[in-house]
C-alpha positions as CSV (number, residue, x, y, z in Angstrom):
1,X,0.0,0.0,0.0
2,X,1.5,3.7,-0.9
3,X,0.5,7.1,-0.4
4,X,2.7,7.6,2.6
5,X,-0.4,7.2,4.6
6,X,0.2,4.5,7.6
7,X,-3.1,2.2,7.8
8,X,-3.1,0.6,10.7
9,X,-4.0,-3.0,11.6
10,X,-7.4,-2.8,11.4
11,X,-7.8,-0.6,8.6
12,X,-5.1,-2.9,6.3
13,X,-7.6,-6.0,6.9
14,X,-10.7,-3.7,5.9
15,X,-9.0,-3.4,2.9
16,X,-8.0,-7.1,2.5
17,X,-11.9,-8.1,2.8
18,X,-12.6,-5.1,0.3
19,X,-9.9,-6.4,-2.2
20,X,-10.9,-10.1,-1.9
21,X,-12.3,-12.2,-4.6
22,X,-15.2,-13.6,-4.3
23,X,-16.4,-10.2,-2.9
24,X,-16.9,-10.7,1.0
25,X,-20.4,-9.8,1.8
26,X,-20.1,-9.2,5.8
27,X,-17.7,-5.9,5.4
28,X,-19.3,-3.7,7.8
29,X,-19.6,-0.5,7.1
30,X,-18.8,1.3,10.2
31,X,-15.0,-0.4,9.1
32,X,-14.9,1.2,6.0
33,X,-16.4,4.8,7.4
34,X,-13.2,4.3,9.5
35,X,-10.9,3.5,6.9
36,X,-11.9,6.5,4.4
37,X,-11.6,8.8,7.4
38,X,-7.9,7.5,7.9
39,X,-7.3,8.2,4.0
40,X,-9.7,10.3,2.3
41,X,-11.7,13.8,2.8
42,X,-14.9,12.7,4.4
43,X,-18.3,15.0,4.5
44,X,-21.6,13.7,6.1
45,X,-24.3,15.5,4.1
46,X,-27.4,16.7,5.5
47,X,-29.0,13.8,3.6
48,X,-26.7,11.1,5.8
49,X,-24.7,10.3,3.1
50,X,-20.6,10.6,2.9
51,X,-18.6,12.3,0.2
52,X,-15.4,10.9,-0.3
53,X,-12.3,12.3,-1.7
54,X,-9.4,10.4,-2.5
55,X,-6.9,11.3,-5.1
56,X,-8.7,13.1,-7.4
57,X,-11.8,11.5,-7.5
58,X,-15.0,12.4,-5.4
59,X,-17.8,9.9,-4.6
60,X,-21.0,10.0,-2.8
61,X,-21.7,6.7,-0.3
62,X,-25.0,5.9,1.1
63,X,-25.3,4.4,4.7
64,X,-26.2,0.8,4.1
65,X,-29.5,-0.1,5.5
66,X,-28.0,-3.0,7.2
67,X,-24.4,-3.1,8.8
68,X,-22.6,-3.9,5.6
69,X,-21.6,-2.6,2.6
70,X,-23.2,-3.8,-0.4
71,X,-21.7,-5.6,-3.8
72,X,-21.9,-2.1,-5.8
73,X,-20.5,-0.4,-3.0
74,X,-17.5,-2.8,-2.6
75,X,-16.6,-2.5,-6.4
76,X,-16.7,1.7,-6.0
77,X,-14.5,1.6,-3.1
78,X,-12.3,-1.1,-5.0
79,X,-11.9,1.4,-7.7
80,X,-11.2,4.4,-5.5
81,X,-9.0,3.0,-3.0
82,X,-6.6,1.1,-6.2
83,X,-6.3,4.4,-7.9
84,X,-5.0,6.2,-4.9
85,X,-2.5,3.2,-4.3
86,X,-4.5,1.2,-1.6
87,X,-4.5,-2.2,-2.4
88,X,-3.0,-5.2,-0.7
89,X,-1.0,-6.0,-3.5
């Protein structure tokens, strides 16, 4: 992982489940809030949602219903976080 940013334990294993093939279903989201914060530029709107910037890329994340992220939502953050050198590769 690059970016000169130090992930710590628990955020480096968030990103392992997010990175793993098939995609994991029981990534919890309050995990990956914490992981973006450690990385990214995070904004709650006043609609509940979160706008992430990483690199130069800006997406919008809804809160999942449940605790964990969905499919969609794993392939966005998959995307995000490999452009901005976070993968476990």
């Amino acid at each position: 992982m690059t970016d000169g940013t130090k992930l710590d334990a628990h955020h480096r294993k968030t990103v392992e489940k997010l990175f793993t093939h098939p995609t994991s279903h029981n990534i919890q989201w309050h995990d990956v809030l914490s992981l973006l914060q450690a990385v990214a530029d995070v904004q709650e709107t006043h609609e509940g949602r979160f706008r992430v910037t990483l690199g130069g890329e800006t997406q919008t994340f809804a809160t999942p219903r449940g605790a964990d992220v969905d499919t969609q939502q794993v392939v966005d953050l998959r995307r995000m976080l490999k452009e901005a050198g976070y993968d476990p590769a």
